[in-house]
C-alpha positions, 0 to 999 in steps of 0.5 A: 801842226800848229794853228798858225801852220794851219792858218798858213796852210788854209791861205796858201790854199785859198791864195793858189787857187785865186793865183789862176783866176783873172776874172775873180772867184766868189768865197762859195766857189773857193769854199767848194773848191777846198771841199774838193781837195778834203781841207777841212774848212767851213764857208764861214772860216772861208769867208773870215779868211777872205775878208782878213786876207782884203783888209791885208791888201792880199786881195781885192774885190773886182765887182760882183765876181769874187775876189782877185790876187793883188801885187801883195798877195802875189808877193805873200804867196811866194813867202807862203811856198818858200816856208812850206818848202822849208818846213817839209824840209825840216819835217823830211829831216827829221824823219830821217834821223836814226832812232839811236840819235834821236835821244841825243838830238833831245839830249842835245836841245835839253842842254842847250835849254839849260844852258841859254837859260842859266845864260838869260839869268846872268845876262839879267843880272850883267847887262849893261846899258850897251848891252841892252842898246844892242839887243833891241837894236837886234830885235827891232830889225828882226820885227821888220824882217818877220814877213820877209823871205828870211823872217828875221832868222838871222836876227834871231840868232844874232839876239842870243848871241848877243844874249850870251856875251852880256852873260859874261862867262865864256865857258858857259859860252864855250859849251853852247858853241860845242854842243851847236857844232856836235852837228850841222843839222841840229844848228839848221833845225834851230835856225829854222825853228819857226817853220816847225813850231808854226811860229816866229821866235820874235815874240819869245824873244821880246819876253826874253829881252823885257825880263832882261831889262828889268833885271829880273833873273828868274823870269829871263830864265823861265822865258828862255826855257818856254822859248825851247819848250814848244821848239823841243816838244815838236821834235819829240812829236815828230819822232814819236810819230815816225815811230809809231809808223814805224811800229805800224808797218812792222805789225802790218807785215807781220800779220802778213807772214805765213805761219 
């Protein structure tokens, strides 16, 4: 899991427990509570995790009780289960592909990494002042939208659309949109791709878009590809650990078999 991911996962559970307390609950009762459920969390990142979480308004301090949820923090909590739900989501998907897919899922993203970085260069190289205006326009709703139930997903997929028509070649497009529409899941997956990675593609993005401005090909190219990068090799994580299930409990029933 991605340190962020971990760093949401320890929130989640931090935030849950004060969910149920209306007379607040000090940071050693919060750090033996996780003890309890086995996260692996000192009372030092305990109590860093805590003043992080007042200085965000999440939390209050009521007297010398502990800490207590605030409205905000009742609002962030939900935003919290939403994205473990959509993450466990795309994890469950992703161990139900067949083995004989999932090199066409890798095959797949490979391609669309080529091709949406061959499409950043051009981009580079024929965006017009339009084009740009358009882009960031794009970019600034997505920074408003990260902390929201959609996370500026919508957003995201709006820049690399936006991305391929300042490219100006339509059968460059044409392939991207055949590759995407080879099947829904792999599309989702894409639109989701933050709950995987652990990360929003906010960040990327604004790189993209920098090189892109500065009508610098080469760096709007290699930008796009890092932007894949992390987003392919969680896939391919995700499957080599199904395998190695998979391998784990075909050996475990084996060594059960009579001789």
């Amino acid at each position: 899991m991605a340190e962020t991911s971990a760093g949401n996962e320890l929130e989640l559970y931090i935030l849950e427990k004060l969910e149920n307390s209306d007379d607040g609950i000090g940071s050693g009762n919060l750090y033996l509570h996780l003890r309890d459920r086995k996260v692996k969390a000192s009372q030092a990142t305990v109590g860093r995790v805590l003043r992080l979480l007042d200085h965000r308004r999440l939390t209050a301090k009521r007297s010398n009780k502990g800490r207590v949820l605030t409205a905000a923090g009742r609002r962030h909590l939900e935003e919290l289960r939403h994205k473990e739900g959509l993450r466990d989501w795309a994890e469950g998907v992703l161990k139900e592909i067949k083995p004989a897919t999932q090199m066409e899922y890798l095959q797949a993203l490979t391609a669309l990494r080529l091709l949406e970085g061959h499409l950043a260069r051009l981009a580079a190289e024929h965006a017009s002042r339009e084009d740009l205006v358009r882009m960031r326009r794009v970019l600034e709703e997505h920074e408003k939208e990260i902390e929201s139930r959609t996370r500026g997903k919508d957003r995201g997929l709006d820049f690399h659309d936006l991305l391929a028509m300042a490219a100006g070649n339509r059968f460059l497009q044409a392939a991207l949109s055949m590759i995407w529409s080879w099947n829904k899941t792999i599309q989702d997956l894409w639109a989701d791709a933050d709950v995987l990675t652990g990360r929003s593609s906010y960040p990327d993005h604004m790189r993209v878009f920098r090189a892109i401005a500065a009508h610098d090909g080469p760096a709007a190219e290699r930008a796009m590809h890092a932007h894949y990068d992390l987003f392919i090799e969680n896939v391919r994580n995700h499957f080599e650990q199904h395998a190695h299930v998979s391998l784990v409990a075909r050996s475990v029933a084996a060594d059960g078999e009579e001789p």
